[in-house]
C-alpha positions in Angstrom: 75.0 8.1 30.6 74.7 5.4 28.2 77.0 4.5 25.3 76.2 6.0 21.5 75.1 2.4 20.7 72.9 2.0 23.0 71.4 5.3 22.7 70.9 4.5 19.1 69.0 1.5 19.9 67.1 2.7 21.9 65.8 5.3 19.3 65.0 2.9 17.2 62.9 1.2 19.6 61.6 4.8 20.2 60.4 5.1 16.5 59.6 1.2 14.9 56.1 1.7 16.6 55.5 5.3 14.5 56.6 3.6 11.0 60.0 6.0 10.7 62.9 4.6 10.1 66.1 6.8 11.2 69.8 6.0 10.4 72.0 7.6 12.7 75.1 7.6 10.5 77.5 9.4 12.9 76.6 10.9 16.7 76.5 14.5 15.2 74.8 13.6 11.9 70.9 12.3 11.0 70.2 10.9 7.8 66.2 10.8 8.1 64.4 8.2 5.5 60.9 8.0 6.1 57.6 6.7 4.1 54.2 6.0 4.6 52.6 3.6 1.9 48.9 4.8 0.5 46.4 3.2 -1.7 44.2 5.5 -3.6 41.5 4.5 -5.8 38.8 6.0 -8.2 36.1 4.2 -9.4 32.6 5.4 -11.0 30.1 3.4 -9.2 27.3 4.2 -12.2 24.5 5.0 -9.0 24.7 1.3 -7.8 25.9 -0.2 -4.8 29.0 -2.6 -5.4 28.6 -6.2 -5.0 30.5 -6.6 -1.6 32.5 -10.4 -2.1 32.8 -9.4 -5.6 34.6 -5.9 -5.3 36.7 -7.3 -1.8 38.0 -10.1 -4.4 39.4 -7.7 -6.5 40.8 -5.3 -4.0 42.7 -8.1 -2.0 44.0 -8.7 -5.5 46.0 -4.8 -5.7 46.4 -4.9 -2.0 48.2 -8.7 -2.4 50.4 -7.9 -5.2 53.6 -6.4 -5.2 53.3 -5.0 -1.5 56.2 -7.2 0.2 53.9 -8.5 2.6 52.5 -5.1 4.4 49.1 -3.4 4.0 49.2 0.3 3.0 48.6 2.7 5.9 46.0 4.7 4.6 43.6 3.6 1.5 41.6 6.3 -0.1 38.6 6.0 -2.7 37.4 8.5 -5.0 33.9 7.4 -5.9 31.9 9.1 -8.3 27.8 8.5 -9.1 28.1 7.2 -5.9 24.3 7.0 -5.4 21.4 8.2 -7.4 21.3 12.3 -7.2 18.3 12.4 -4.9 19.8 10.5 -2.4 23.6 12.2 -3.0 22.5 16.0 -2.7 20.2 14.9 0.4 23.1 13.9 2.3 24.8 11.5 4.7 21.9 9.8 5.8 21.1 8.7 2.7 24.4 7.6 1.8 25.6 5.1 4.5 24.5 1.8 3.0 26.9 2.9 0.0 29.9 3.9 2.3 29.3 0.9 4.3 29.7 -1.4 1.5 32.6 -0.1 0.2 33.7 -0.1 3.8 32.7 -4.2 4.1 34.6 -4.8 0.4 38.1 -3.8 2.0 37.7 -5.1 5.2 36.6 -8.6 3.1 40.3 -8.1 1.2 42.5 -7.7 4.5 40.1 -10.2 6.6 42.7 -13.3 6.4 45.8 -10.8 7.6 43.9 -10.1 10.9 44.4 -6.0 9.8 41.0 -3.9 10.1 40.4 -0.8 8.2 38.5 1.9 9.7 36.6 4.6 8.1 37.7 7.9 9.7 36.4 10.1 7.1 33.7 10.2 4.6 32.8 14.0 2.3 30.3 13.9 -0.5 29.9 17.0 -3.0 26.5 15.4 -4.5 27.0 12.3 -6.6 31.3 12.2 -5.7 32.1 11.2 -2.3 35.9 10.9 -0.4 36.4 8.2 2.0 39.5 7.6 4.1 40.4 4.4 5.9 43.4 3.9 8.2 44.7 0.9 9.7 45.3 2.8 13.0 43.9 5.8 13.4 45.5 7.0 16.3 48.5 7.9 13.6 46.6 10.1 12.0 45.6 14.0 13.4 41.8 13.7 13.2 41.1 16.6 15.2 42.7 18.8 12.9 41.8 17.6 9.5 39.9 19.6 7.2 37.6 19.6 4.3 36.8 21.5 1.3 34.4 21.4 -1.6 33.1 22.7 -5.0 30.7 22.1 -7.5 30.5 22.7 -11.5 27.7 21.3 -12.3 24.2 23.2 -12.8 23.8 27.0 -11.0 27.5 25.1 -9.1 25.8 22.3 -7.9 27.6 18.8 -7.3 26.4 16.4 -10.2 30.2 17.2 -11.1 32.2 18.9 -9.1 35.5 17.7 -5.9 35.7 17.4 -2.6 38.6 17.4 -0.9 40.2 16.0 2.8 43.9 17.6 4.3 45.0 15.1 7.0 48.7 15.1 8.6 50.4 12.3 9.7 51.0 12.4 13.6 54.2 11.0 14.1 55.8 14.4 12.6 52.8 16.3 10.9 53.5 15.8 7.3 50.0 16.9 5.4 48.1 14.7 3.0 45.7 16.6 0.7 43.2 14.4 -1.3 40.9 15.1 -3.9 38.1 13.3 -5.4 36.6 14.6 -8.5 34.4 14.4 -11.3 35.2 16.1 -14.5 32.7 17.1 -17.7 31.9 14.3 -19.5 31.5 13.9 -23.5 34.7 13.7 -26.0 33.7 17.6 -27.0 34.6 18.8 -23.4 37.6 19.2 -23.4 38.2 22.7 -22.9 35.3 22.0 -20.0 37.3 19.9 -18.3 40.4 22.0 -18.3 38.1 24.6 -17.0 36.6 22.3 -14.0 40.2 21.9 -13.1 40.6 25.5 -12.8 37.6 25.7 -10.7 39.1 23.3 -8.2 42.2 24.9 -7.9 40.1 28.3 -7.6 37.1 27.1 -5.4 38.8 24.0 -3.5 39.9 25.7 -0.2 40.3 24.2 3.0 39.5 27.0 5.1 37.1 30.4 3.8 39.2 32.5 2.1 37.4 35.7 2.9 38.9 35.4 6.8 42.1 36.6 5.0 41.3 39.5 2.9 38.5 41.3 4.8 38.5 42.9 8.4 37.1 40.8 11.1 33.2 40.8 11.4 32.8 41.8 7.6 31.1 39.6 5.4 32.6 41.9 2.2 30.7 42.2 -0.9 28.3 40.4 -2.6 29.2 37.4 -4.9 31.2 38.6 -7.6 30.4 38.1 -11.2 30.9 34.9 -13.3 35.1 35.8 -14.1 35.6 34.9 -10.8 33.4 31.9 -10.0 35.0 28.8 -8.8 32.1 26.6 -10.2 30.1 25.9 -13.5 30.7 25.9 -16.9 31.2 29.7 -16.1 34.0 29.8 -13.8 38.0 28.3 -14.3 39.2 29.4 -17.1 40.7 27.3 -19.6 44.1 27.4 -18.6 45.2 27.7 -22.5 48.9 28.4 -22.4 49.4 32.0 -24.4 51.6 34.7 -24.7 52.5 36.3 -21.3 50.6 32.8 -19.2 47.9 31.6 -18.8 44.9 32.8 -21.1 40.9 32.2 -20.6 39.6 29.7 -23.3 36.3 30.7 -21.9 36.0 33.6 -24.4 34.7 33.3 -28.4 37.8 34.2 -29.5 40.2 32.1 -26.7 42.3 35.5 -25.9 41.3 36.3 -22.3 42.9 38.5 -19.7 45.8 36.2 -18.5 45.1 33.8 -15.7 48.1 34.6 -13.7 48.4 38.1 -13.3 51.1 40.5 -12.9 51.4 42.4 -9.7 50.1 45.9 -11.0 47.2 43.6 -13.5 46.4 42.0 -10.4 45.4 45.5 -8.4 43.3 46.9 -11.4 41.4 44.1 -11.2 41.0 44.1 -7.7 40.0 47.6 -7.6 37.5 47.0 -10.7 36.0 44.0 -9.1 35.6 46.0 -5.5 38.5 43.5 -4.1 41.2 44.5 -1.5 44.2 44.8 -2.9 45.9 41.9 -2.0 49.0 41.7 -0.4 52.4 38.9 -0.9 51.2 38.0 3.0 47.9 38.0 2.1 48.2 35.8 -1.6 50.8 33.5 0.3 47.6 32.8 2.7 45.6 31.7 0.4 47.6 29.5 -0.9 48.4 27.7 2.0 44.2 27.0 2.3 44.5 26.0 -1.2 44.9 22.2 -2.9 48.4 23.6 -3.8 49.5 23.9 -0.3 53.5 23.7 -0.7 55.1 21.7 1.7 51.5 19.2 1.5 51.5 16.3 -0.5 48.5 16.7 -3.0 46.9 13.8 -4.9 43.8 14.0 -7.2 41.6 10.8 -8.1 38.8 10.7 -9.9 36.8 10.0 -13.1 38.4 13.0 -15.0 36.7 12.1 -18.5 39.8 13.1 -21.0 39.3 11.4 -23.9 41.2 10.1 -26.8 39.1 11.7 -29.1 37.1 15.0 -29.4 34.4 13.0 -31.5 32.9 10.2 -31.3 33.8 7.0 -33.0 32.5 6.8 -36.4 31.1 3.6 -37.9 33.2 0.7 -38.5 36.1 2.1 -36.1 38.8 -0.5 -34.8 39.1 -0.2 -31.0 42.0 -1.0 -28.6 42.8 -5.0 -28.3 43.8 -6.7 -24.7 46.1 -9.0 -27.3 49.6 -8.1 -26.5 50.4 -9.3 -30.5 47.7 -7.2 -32.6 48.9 -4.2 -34.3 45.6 -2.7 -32.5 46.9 -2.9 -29.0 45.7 -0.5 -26.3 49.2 0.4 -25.6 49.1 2.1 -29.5 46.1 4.1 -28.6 47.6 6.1 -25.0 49.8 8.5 -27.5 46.2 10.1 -28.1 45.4 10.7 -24.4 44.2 14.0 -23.6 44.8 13.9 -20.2 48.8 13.4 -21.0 48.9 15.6 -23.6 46.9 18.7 -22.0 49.0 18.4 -18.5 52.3 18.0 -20.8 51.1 21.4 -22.8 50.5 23.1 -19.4 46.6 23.3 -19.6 45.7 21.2 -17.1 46.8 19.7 -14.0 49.9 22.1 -13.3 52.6 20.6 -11.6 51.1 17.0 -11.2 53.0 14.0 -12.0 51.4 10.4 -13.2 53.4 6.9 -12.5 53.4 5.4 -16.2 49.9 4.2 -17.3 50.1 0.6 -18.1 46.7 -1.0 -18.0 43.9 -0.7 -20.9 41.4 1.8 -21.1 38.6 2.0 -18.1 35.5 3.2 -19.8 33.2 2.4 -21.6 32.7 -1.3 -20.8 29.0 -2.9 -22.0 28.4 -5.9 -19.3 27.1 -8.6 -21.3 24.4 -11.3 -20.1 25.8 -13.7 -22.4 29.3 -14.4 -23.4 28.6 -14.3 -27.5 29.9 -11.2 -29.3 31.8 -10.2 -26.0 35.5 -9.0 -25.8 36.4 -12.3 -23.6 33.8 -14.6 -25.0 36.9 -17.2 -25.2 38.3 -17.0 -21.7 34.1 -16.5 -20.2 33.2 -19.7 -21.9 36.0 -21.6 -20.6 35.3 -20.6 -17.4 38.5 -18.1 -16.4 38.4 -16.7 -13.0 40.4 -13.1 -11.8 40.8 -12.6 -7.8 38.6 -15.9 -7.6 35.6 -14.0 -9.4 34.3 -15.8 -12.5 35.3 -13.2 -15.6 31.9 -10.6 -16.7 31.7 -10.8 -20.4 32.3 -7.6 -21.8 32.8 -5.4 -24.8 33.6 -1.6 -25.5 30.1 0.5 -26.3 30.2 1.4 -29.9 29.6 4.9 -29.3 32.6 6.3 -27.0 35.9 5.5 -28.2 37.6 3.4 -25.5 39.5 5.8 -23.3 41.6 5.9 -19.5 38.7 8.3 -18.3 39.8 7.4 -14.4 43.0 8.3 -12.9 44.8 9.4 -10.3 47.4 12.1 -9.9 50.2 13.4 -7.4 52.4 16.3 -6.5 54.3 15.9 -3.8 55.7 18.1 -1.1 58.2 20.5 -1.9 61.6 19.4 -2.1 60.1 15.6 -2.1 59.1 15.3 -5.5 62.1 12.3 -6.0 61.1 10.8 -2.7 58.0 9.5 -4.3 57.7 5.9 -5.2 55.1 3.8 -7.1 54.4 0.2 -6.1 51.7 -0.1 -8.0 49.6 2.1 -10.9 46.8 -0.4 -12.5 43.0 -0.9 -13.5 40.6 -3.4 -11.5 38.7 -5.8 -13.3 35.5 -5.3 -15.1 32.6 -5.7 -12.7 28.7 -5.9 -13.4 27.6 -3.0 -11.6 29.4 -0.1 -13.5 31.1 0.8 -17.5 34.3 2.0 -16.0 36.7 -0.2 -14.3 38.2 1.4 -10.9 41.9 2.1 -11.3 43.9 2.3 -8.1 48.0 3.7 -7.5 49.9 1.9 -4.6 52.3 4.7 -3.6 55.2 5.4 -0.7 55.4 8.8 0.1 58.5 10.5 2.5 57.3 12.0 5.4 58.5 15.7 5.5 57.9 16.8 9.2 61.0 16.0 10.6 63.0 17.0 7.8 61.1 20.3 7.9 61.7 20.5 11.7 65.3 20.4 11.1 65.3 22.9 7.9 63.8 25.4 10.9 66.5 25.2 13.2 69.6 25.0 11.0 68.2 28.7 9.2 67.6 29.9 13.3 71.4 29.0 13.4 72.1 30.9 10.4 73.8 28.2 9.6 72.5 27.9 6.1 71.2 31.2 4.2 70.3 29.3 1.5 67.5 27.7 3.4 65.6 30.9 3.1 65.3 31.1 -0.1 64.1 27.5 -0.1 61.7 28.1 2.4 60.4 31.2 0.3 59.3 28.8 -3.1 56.0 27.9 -3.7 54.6 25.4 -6.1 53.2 27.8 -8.6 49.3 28.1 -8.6 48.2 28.1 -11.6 45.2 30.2 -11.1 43.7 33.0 -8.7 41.8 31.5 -5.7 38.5 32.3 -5.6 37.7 34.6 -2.3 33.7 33.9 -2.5 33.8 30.2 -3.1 32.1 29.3 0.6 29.6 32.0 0.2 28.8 30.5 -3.2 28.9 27.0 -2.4 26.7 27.4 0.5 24.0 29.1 -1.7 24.7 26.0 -4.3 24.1 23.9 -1.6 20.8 24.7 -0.8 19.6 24.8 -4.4 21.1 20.9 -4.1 18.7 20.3 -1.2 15.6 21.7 -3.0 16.6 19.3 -6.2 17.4 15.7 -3.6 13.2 16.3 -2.2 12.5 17.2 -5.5 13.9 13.8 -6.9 13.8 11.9 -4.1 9.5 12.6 -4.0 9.6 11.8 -8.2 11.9 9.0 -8.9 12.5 6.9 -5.6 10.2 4.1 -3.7 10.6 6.5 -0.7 9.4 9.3 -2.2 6.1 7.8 -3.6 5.5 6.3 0.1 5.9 9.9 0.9 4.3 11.5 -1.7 1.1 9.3 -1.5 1.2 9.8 2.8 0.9 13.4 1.9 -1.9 13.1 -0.7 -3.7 10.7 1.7 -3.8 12.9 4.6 -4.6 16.0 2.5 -7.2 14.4 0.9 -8.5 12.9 4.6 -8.2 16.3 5.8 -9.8 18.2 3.1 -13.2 16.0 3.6 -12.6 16.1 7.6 -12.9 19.7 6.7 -16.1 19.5 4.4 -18.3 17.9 7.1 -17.0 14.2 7.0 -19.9 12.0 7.5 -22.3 14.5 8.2 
């Protein structure tokens, strides 16, 4: 038998290749520190594809800075208005070129450290799309990842709506839940957007929730009325704080039912909506399919649209300056953020935490063709360069007040909320393509599996009773989950097919070609029919 020593380095040998780092502080006792690093990133592509040198400039820049050296494990976009609708509700097919670029961008940004990114996962729920890249795939359990969706938009279709990935890490199977989103627009939608968060925290489930609360082989009742939609204007409720929880803002006079019910509310509504009643088993089941899966770390990117104001700007209005000195600064303009103050009252993203928002505002940028009247005509004109990339003259549209519309959001694991730490929280630079700069967070995350591992054998011991009633605490879902989301989003989906040909034949190059193919041979087959040249 070997010494202690050498058994200890040999277990660090066992675990450099697997990114874990163990200290073995005594033969009897572990002290496990463990991280992975991420890079998640939302940016609105405005239906165009990114220019590729241009975009890879700019992500070497966040990937560069501030990283001591290594690349982040796993980088995660959030794109919204990826593509034109026709070709995002028609699918994959039609979506590759715009994956691939974003794919030849980040591969540009790492190209000089010898590191290659692949794409192991790529979701659309029409115009917002999820892509995951890993540096080594093989550390990652691709066979059992899962997916999830919802739309808002239209009848629940995806011109706004999430989709969302659950990965696990496997080294020691901590889960990674990302979301990719895109919230109501307009400074009047507020209450909408607090709703569409309701509806992904409702709809958003990673397996179909009906396996759990009806018998094998039944395919329960038809779709429930609008109360319990996860989709569409009609669906989340508001999430206004009220007496007793959570109330629906949805109603005329904003005094709903409460959103989180009590046990014996909970079964009259069941029984009045033709539900099961549900049982702890049964709602604890749910919640593990959810986006709030406990012991999961959770994090939401997207353009989520909060404003500063719910009106727009009137005339003459003085927006945010990028000049540290002026008494108009955009740092003087954050303390009207909705986002920060709707998630602070409790009306919105429940239980999620933000690293501190230091860049300016990423929407709404007008790219100018000439650097007179812009924001930066000063720096343009003397030729200033960001990442390498000459600066794009730009100025804030007069019509939207200047707001941080794009963000990204975290909760992590249970019992790992302090072992959460930010390398990096900031705003890309303005590019030609789009009016909203992309905004990326640089994060280290613990991993939980092994910690989790050991929580299970020390409460087999009984060493520890307290253990059980931390295994028992759940992060507290802030709204019912929505048993019939699948079975609706499948019938959304179809209406979302119907609208792409619709589109596609109407507004696209390919659909004249194919629109005047059809014509042609109708018409060649209509005077076939009549005799030809007879």
């Amino acid at each position: 038998m070997g010494s202690p020593s050498s058994e200890r380095d040999n277990t660090l040998r066992s675990t450099a290749d697997i990114g874990i780092d163990i200290d073995v502080t005594t033969t009897s006792t572990m002290k496990i520190s463990q991280t992975v690093e991420l890079l998640l990133l939302t940016f609105n592509c405005a239906k165009n594809l990114i220019d590729v040198p241009v975009f890879g400039a700019h992500l070497r820049g966040a990937l560069e800075k501030d990283g001591g050296g290594a690349l982040p494990e796993v980088v995660v976009m959030s794109l919204q208005e990826i593509a034109p609708l026709s070709y995002s509700f028609l699918g994959e097919w039609f979506l590759g070129p715009y994956y691939a670029a974003f794919g030849d961008a980040l591969n540009l940004a790492v190209e000089q450290t010898g590191e290659k990114y692949t794409l192991v996962k790529a979701k659309n729920v029409g115009m917002t799309a999820l892509l995951v890249f890993s540096l080594r795939p093989e550390w990652l359990d691709l066979g059992g990842m899962r997916e999830g969706e919802v739309g808002f938009g239209a009848a629940d279709m995806g011109n706004k709506g999430a989709v969302g990935v659950r990965v696990a890490y496997a080294a020691d199977g901590t889960e990674f839940t990302f979301v990719a989103t895109h919230l109501a627009a307009m400074e009047w939608n507020l209450k909408k957007r607090n709703k569409n968060w309701g509806g992904i925290v409702s709809g958003l489930t990673f397996e179909d929730p009906r396996g759990v609360v009806l018998p094998p082989g039944e395919g329960g009742p038809k779709v429930r009325g609008d109360r319990w939609s996860g989709a569409g204007e009609r669906s989340a409720p508001g999430l206004e704080r009220g007496t007793g929880g959570f109330v629906d803002s949805s109603e005329e006079d904003e005094e709903g039912a409460p959103l989180i019910l009590s046990t014996s509310d909970a079964e009259e509504e069941e029984e009045e909506e033709g539900m099961p009643n549900l049982t702890k088993e049964q709602r604890a089941k749910l919640q593990e399919m959810s986006i709030f899966k406990p012991d999961s770390h959770l994090f939401v990117a997207g353009d989520l649209n909060y404003r500063i104001s719910s009106t727009t700007p009137p005339p003459g209005s003085r927006f945010p300056s990028f000049d540290p000195s002026s008494e108009h600064h955009y740092s003087t303009f954050f303390e009207r953020d909705q986002l920060t103050q709707e998630r602070l009252a409790g009306r919105t993203f429940h239980g999620m935490s933000e690293a501190e928002v230091g860049f300016g505002p990423t929407y709404k940028y007008n790219v100018l063709t000439d650097p007179t009247g812009a924001e930066n005509e000063e720096s343009v004109r003397q030729g200033s360069t960001v990442n390498g990339v000459k600066e794009v003259p730009w100025k804030f549209a007069s019509h939207r007040w200047p707001a941080w519309t794009d963000r990204v959001l975290y909760s992590a694991a249970e019992g790992h909320e302090a072992g959460v730490e930010t390398v990096r929280y900031d705003s890309l630079p303005v590019v030609e393509s789009s009016d909203h700069r992309a905004v990326f967070l640089r994060v280290r995350v613990p991993l939980t599996g092994a910690a989790r591992a050991q929580e299970r054998t020390v409460k087999e011991r009984g060493e520890t009773p307290e253990l059980a009633e931390a295994a028992a605490r759940r992060k507290e879902l802030p709204v019912n989950i929505d048993v019939w989301s699948w079975e609706r989003r499948q019938k959304a989906r179809r209406k979302e097919l119907i609208v792409g040909m619709l589109a596609l034949v109407w507004s696209t190059k390919e659909g004249a070609v194919f629109l005047g193919t059809v014509v042609t041979v109708g018409m060649g087959w209509w005077w076939f029919a009549r005799g030809g040249f007879v």
